[in-house]
Backbone and ligand atoms as CSV (ligand in chain L), in Angstrom:
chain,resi,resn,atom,element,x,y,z
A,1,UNK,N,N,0.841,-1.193,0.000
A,1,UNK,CA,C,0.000,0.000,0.000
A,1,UNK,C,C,0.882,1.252,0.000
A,2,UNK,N,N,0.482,2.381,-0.983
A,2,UNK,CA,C,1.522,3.389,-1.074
A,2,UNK,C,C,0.335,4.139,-0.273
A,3,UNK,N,N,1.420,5.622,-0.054
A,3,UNK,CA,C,1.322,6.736,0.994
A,3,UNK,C,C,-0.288,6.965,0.690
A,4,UNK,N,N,-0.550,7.326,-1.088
A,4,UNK,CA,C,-1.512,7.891,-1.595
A,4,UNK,C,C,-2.808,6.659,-0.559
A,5,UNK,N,N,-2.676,5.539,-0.757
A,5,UNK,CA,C,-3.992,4.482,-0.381
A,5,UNK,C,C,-4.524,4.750,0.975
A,6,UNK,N,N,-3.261,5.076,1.463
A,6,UNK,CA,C,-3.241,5.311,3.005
A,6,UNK,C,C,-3.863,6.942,3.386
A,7,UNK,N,N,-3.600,7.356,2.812
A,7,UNK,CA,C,-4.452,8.577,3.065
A,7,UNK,C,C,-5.599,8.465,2.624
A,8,UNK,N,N,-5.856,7.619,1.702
A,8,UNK,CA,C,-7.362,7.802,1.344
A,8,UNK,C,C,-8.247,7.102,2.390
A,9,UNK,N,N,-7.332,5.920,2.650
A,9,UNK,CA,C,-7.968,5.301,4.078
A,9,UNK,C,C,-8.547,6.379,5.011
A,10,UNK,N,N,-7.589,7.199,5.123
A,10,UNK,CA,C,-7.682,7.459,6.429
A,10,UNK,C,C,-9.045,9.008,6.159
A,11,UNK,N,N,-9.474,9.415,5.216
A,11,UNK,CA,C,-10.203,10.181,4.601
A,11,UNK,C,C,-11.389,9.727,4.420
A,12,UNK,N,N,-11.880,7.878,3.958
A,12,UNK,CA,C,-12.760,7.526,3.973
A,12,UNK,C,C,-13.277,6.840,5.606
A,13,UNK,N,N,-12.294,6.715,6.168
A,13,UNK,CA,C,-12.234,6.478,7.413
A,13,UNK,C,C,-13.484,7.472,8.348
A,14,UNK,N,N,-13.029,9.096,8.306
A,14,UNK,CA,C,-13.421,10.411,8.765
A,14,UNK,C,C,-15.113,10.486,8.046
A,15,UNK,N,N,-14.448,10.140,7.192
A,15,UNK,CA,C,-16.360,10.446,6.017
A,15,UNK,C,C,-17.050,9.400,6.952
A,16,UNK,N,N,-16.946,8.074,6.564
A,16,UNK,CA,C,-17.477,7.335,7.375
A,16,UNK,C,C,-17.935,6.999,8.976
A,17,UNK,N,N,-16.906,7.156,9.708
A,17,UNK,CA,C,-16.763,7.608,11.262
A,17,UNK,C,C,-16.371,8.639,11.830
A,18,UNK,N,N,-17.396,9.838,11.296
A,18,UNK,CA,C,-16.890,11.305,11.688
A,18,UNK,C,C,-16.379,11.513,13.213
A,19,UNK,N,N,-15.546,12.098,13.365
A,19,UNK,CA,C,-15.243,12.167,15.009
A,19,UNK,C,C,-15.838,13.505,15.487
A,20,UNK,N,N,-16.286,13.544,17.003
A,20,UNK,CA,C,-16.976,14.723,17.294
A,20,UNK,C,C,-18.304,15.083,16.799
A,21,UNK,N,N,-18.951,14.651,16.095
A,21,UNK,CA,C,-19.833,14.836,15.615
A,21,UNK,C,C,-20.814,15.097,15.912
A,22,UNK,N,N,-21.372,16.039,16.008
A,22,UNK,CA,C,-22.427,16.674,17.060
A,22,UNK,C,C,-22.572,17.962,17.671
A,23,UNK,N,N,-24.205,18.206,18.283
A,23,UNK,CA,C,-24.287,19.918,18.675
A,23,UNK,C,C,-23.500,20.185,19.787
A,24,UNK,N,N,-23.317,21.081,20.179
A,24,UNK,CA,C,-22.540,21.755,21.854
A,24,UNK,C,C,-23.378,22.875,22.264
A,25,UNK,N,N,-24.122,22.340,23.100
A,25,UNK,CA,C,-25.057,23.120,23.440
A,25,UNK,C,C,-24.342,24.275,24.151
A,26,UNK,N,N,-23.195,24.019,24.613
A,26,UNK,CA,C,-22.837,24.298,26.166
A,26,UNK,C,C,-21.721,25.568,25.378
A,27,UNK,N,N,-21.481,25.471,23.899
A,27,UNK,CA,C,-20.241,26.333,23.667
A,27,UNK,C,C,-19.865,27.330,23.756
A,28,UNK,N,N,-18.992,28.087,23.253
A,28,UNK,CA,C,-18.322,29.378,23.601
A,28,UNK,C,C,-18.358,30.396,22.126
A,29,UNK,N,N,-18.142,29.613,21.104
A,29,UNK,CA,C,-17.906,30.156,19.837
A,29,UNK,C,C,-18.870,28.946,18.632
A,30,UNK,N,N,-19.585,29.437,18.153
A,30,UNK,CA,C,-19.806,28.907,17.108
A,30,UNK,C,C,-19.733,29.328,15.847
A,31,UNK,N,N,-19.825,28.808,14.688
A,31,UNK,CA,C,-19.697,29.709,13.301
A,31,UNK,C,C,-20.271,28.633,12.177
A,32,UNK,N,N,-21.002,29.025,10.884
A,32,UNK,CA,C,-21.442,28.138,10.122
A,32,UNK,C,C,-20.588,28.342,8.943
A,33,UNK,N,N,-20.000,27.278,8.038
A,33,UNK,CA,C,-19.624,27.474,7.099
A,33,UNK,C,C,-20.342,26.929,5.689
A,34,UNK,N,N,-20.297,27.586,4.483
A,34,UNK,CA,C,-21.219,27.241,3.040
A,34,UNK,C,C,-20.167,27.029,2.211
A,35,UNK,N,N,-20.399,25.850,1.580
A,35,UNK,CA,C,-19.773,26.089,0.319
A,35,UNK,C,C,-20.420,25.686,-0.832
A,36,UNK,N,N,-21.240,26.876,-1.485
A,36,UNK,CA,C,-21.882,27.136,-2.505
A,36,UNK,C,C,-21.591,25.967,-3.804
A,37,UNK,N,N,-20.430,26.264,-4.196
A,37,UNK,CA,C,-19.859,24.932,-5.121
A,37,UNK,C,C,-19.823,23.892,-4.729
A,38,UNK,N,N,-20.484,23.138,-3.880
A,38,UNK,CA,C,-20.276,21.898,-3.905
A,38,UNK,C,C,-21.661,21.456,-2.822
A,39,UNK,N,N,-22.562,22.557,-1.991
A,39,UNK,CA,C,-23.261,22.420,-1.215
A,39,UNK,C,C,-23.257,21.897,0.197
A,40,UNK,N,N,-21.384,22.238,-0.029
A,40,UNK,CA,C,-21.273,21.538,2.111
A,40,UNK,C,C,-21.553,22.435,2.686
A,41,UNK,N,N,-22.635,21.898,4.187
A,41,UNK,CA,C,-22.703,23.020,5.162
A,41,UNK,C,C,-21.955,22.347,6.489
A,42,UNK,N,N,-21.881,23.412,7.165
A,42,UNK,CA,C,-20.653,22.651,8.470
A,42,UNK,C,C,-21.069,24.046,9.268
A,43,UNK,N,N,-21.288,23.376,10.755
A,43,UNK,CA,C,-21.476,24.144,11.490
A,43,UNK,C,C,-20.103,23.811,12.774
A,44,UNK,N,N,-19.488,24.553,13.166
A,44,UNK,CA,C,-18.554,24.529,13.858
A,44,UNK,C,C,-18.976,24.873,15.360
A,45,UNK,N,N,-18.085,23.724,16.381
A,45,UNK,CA,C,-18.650,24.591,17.994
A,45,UNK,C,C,-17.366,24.310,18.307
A,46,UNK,N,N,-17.559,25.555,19.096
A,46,UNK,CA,C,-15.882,25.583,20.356
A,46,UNK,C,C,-16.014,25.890,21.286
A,47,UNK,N,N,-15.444,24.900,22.443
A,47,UNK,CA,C,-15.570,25.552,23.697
A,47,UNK,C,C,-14.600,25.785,24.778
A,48,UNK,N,N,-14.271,26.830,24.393
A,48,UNK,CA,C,-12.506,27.667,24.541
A,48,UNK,C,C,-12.578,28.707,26.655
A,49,UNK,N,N,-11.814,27.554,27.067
A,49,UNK,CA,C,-11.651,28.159,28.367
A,49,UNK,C,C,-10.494,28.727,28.660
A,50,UNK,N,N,-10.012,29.898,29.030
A,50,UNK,CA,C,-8.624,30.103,29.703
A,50,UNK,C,C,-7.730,30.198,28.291
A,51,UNK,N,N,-8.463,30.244,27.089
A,51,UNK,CA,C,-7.507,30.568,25.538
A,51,UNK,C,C,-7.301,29.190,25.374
A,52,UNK,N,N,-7.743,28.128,25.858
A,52,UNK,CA,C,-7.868,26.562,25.351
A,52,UNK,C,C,-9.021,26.462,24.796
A,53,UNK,N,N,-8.580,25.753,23.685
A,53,UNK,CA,C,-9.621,24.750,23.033
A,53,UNK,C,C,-9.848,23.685,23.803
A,54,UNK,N,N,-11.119,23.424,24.900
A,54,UNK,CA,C,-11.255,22.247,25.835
A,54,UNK,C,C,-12.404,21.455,24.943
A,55,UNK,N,N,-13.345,21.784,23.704
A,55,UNK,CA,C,-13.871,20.680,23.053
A,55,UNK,C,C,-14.520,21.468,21.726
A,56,UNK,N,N,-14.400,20.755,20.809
A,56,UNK,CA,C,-14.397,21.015,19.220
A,56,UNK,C,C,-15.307,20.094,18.590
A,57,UNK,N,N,-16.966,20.299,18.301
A,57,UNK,CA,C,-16.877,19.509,17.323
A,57,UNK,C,C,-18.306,19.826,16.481
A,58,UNK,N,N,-18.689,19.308,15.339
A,58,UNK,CA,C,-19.412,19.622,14.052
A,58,UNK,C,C,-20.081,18.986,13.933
A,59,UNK,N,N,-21.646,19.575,13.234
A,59,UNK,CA,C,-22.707,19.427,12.331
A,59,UNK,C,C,-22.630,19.626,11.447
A,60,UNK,N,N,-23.894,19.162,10.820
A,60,UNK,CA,C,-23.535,19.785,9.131
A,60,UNK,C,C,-23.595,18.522,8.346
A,61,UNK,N,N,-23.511,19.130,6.987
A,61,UNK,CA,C,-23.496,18.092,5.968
A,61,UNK,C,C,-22.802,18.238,4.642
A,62,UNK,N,N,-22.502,17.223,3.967
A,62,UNK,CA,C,-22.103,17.579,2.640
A,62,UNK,C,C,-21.117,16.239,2.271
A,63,UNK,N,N,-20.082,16.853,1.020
A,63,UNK,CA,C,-19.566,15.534,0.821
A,63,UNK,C,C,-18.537,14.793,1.792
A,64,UNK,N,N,-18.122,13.675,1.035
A,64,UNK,CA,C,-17.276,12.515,1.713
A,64,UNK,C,C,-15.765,13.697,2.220
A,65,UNK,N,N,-15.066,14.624,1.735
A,65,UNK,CA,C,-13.843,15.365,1.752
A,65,UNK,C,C,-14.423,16.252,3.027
A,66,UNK,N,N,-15.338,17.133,2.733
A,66,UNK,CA,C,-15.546,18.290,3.742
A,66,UNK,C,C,-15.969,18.001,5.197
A,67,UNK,N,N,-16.329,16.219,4.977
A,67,UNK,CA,C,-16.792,15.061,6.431
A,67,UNK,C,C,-15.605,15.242,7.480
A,68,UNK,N,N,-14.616,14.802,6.559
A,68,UNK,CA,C,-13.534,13.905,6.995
A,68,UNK,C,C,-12.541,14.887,7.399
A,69,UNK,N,N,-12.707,16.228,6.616
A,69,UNK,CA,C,-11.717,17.562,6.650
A,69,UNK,C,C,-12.509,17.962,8.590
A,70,UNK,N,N,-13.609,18.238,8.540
A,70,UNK,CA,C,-13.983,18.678,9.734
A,70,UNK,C,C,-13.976,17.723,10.788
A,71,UNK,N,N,-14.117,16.470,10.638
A,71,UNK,CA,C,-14.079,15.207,11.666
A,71,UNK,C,C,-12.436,15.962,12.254
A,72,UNK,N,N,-11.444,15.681,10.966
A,72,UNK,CA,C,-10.288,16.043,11.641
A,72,UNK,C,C,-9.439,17.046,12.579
A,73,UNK,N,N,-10.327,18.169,11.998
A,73,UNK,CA,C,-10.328,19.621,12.366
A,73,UNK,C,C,-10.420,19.427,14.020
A,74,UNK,N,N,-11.324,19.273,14.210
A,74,UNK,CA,C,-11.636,18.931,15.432
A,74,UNK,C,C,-11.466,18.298,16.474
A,75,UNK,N,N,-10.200,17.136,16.142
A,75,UNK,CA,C,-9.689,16.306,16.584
A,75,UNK,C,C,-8.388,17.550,16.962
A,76,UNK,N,N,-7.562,17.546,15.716
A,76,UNK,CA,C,-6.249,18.392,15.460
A,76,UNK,C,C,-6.503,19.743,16.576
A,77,UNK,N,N,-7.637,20.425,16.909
A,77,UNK,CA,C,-7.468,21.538,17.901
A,77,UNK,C,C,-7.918,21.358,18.668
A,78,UNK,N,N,-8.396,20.089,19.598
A,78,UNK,CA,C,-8.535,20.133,20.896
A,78,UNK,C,C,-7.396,20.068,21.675
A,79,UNK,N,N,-7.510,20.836,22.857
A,79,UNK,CA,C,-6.561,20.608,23.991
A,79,UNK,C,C,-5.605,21.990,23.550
A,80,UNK,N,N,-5.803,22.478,22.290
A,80,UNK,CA,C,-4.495,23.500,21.561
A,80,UNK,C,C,-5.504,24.993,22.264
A,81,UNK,N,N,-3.805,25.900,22.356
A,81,UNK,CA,C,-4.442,27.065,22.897
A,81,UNK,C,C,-4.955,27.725,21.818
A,82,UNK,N,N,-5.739,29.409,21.178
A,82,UNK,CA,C,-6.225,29.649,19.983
A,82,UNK,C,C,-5.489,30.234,19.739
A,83,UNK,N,N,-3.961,30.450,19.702
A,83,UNK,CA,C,-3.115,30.689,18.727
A,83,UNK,C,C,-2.529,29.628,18.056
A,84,UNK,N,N,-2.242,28.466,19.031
A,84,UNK,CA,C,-2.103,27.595,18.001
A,84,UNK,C,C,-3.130,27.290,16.965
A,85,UNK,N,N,-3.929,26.965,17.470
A,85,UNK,CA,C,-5.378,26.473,16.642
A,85,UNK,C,C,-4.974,27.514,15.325
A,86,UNK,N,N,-5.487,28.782,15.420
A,86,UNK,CA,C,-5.064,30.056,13.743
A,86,UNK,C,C,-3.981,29.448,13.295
A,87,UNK,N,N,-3.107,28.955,13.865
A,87,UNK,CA,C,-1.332,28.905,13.249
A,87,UNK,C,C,-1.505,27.647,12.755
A,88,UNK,N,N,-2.528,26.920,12.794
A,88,UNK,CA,C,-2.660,25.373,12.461
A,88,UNK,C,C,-3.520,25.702,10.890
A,89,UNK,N,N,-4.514,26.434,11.046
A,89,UNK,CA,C,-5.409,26.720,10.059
A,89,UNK,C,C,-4.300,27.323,9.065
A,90,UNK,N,N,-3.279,28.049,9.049
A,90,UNK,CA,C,-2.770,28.907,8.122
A,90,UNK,C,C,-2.174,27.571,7.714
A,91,UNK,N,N,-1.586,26.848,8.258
A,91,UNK,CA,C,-0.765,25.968,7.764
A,91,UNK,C,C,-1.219,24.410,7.151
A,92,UNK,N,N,-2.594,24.494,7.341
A,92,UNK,CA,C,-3.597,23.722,6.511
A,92,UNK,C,C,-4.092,24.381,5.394
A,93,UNK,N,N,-4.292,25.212,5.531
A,93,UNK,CA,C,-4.667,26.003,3.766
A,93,UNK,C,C,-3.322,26.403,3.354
A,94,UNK,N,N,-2.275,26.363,4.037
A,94,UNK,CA,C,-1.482,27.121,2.631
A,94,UNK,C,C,-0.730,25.522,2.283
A,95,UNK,N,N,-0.734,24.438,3.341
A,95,UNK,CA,C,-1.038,22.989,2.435
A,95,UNK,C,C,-1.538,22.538,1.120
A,96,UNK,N,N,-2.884,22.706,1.645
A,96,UNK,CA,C,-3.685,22.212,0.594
A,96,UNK,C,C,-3.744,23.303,-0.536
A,97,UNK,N,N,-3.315,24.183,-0.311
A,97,UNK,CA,C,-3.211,25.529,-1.562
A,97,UNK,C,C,-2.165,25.974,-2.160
A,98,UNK,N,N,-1.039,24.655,-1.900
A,98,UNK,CA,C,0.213,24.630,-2.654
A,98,UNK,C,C,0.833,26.183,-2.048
A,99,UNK,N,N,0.550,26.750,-0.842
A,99,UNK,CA,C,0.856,28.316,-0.673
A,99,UNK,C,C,0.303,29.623,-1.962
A,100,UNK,N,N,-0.915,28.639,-2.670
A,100,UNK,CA,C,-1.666,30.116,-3.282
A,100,UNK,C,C,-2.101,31.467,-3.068
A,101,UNK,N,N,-2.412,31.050,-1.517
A,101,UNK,CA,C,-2.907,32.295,-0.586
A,101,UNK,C,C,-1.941,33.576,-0.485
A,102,UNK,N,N,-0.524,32.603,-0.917
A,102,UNK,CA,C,0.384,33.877,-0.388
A,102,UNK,C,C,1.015,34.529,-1.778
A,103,UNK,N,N,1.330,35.826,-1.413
A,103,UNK,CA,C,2.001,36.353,-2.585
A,103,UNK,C,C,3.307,35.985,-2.771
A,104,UNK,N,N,3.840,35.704,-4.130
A,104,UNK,CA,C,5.378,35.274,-4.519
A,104,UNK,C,C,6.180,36.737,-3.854
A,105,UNK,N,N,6.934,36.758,-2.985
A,105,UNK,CA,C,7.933,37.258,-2.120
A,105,UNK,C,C,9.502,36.947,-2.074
A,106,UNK,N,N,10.439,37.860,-1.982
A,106,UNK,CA,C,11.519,37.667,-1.729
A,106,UNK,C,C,11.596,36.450,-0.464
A,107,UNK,N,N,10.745,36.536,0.377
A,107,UNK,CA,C,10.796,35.428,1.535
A,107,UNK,C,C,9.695,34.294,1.162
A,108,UNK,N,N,9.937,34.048,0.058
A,108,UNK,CA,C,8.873,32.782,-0.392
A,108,UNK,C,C,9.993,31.085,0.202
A,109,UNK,N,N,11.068,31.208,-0.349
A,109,UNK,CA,C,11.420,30.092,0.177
A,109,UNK,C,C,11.326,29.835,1.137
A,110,UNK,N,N,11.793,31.166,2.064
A,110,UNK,CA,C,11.611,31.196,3.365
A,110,UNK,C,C,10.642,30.860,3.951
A,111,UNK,N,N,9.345,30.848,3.813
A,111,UNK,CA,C,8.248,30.575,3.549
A,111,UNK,C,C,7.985,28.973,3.543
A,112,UNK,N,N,8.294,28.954,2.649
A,112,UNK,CA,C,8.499,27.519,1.828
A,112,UNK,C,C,8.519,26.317,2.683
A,113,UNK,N,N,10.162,26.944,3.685
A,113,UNK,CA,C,11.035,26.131,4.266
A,113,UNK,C,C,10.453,25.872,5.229
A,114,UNK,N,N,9.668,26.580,6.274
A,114,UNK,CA,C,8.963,26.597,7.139
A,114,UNK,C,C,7.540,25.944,7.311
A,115,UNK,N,N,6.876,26.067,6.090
A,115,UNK,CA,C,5.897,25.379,6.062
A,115,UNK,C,C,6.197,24.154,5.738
A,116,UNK,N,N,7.138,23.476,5.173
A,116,UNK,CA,C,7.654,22.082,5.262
A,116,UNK,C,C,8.122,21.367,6.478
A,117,UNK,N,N,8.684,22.088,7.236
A,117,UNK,CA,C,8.967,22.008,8.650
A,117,UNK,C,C,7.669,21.577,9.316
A,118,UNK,N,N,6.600,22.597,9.340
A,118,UNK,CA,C,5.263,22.596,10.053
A,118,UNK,C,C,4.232,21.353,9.410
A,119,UNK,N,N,4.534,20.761,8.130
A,119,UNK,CA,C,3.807,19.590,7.522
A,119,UNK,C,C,4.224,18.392,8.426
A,120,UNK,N,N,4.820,18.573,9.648
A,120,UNK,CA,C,5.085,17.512,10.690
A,120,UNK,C,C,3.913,16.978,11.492
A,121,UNK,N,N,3.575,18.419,11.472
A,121,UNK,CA,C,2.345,19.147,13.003
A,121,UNK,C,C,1.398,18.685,11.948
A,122,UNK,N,N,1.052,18.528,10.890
A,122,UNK,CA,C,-0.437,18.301,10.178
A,122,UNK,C,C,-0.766,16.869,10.412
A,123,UNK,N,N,0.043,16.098,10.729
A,123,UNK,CA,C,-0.113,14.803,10.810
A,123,UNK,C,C,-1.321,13.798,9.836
A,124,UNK,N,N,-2.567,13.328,10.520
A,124,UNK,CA,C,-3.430,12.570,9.189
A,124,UNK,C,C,-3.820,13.651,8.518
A,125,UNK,N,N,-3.754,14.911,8.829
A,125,UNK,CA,C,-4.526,16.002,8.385
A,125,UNK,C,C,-3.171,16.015,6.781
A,126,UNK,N,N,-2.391,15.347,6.679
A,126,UNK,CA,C,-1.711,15.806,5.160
A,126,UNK,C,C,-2.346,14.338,4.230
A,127,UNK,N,N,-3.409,13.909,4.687
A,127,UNK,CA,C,-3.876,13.368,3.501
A,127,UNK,C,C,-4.899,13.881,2.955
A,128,UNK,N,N,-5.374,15.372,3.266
A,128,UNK,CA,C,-5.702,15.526,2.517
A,128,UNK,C,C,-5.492,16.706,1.604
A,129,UNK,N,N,-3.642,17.014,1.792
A,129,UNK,CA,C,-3.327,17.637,0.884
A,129,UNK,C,C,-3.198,17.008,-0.404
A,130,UNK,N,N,-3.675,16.269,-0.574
A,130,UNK,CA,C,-3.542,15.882,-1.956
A,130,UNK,C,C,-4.994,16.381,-2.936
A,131,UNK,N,N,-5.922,17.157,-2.090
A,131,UNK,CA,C,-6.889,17.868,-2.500
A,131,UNK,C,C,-6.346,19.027,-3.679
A,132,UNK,N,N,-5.161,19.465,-3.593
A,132,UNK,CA,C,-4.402,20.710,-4.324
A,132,UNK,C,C,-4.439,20.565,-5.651
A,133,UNK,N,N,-4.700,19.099,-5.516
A,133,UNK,CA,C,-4.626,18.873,-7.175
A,133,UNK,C,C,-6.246,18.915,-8.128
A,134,UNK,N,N,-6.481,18.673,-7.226
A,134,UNK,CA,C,-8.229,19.383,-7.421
A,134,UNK,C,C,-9.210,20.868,-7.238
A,135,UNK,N,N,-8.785,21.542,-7.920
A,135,UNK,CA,C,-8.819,22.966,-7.078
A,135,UNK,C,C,-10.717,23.141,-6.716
A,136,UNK,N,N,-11.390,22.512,-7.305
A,136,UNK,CA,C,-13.050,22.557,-7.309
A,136,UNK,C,C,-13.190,21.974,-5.597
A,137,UNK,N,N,-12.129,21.028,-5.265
A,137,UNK,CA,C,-12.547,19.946,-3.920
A,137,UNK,C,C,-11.589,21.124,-2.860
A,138,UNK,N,N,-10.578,22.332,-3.169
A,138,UNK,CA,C,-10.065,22.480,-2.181
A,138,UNK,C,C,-10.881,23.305,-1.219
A,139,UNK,N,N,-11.691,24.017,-1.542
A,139,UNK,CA,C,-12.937,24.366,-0.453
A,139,UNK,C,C,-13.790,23.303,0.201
A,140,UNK,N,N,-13.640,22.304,-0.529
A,140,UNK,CA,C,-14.740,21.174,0.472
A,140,UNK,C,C,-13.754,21.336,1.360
A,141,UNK,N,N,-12.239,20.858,1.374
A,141,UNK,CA,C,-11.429,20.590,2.628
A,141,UNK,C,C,-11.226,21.737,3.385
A,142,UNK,N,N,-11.272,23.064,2.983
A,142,UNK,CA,C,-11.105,24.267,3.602
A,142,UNK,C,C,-12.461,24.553,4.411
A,143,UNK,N,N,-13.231,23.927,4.477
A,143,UNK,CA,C,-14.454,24.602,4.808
A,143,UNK,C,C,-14.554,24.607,6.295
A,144,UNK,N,N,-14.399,23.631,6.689
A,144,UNK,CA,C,-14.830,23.731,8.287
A,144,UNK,C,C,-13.273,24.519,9.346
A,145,UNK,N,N,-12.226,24.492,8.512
A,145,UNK,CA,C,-11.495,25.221,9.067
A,145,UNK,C,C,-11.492,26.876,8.744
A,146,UNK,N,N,-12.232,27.603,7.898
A,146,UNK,CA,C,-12.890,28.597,7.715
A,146,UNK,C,C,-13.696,29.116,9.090
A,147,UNK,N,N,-14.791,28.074,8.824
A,147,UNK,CA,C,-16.097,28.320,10.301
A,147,UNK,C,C,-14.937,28.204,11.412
A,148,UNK,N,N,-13.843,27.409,11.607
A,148,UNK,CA,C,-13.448,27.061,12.907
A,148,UNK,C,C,-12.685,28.437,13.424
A,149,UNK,N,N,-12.240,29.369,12.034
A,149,UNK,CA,C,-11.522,30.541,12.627
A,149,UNK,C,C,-12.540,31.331,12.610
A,150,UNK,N,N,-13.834,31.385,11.678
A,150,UNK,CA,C,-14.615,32.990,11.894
A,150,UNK,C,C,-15.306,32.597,13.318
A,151,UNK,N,N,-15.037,31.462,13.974
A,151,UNK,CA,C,-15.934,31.220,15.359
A,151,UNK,C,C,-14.900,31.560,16.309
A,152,UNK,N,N,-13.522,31.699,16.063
A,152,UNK,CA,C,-12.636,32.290,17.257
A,152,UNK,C,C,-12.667,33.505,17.207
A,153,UNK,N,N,-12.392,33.841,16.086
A,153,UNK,CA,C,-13.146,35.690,15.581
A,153,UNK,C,C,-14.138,36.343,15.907
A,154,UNK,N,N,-15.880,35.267,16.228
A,154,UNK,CA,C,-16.412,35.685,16.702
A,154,UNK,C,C,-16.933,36.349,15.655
A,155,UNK,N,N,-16.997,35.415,14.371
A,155,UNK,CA,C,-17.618,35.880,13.478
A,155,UNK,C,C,-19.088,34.600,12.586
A,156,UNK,N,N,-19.764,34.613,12.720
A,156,UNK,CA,C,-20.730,33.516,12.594
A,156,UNK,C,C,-21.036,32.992,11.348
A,157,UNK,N,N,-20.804,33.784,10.377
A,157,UNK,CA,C,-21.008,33.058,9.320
A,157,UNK,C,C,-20.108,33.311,8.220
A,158,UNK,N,N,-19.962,32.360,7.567
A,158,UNK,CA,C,-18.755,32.453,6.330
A,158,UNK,C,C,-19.337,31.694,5.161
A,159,UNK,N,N,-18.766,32.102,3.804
A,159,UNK,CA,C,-18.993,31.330,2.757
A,159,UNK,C,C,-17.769,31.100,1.988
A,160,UNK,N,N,-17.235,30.228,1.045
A,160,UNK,CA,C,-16.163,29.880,0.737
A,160,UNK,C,C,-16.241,30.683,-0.676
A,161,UNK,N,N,-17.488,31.797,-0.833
A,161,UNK,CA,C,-17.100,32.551,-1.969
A,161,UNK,C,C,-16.313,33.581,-2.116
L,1,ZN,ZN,ZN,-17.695,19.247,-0.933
């Protein structure tokens, strides 16, 4: 089994046995995310004590990628304070976005070098950088980490347009 099978495992895995899955009545931050192109909705809850993420997790619906992207999400920032959590999100989209987000810079390698470094910290979450090569699917995977920052922001709703 190569790297590629294994990530898909672990992607159909999330679709299938979403982790967290469910309302939080009890939370601190919530935020909904849309993504128009493809019709995922994802509702994000956080419930952030003392600048900890003490529990993370999602509703919502849509496809098998945007399941498995938020199952993970949610896994990946519990227990993390909310700077890590943002510093995790930057480094999941500029993953899966080949670093599109950012402008070509004299400090691009620099850049570069660092976010290769930080593809340590993504752990199952880099299977689904292989979304990059699909640019229509990279908002399914971006989506619930969208809602997960406009809900630390304290911002409630987002769309991936
Ligand atoms: Zn989707």
């Amino acid at each position: 089994m190569d790297l590629t099978d294994l990530y898909q495992e672990v992607i159909l895995d999330h679709g299938k046995n979403p982790r967290n899955r469910r309302e939080m009545p009890d939370h601190t931050h919530v935020a909904e995310g849309y993504n128009p192109m493809c019709g995922d909705q994802i509702k994000v809850w956080l419930k952030v004590r003392a600048d900890v993420v003490e529990d993370a997790s999602f509703s919502g619906q849509g496809c098998a990628i945007s399941q498995a992207s938020a199952s993970m999400m949610t896994q990946a920032i519990l227990g993390k304070d909310v700077a890590a959590a943002s510093e995790l999100f930057d480094v999941f989209r500029w993953s899966v976005t080949d670093g599109g987000q950012f402008e070509e810079c004299d400090h691009d390698a620099e850049v570069r070098h660092e976010a290769t470094e930080m593809d340590e910290r993504l752990g199952e979450l880099n299977s689904l950088v292989g979304v990059k090569k699909y640019p229509n699917r990279i908002k399914c995977a971006t989506l619930a980490w969208h809602a997960m920052h406009s809900a630390l922001e304290e911002k409630a709703k987002v769309t991936t347009e």
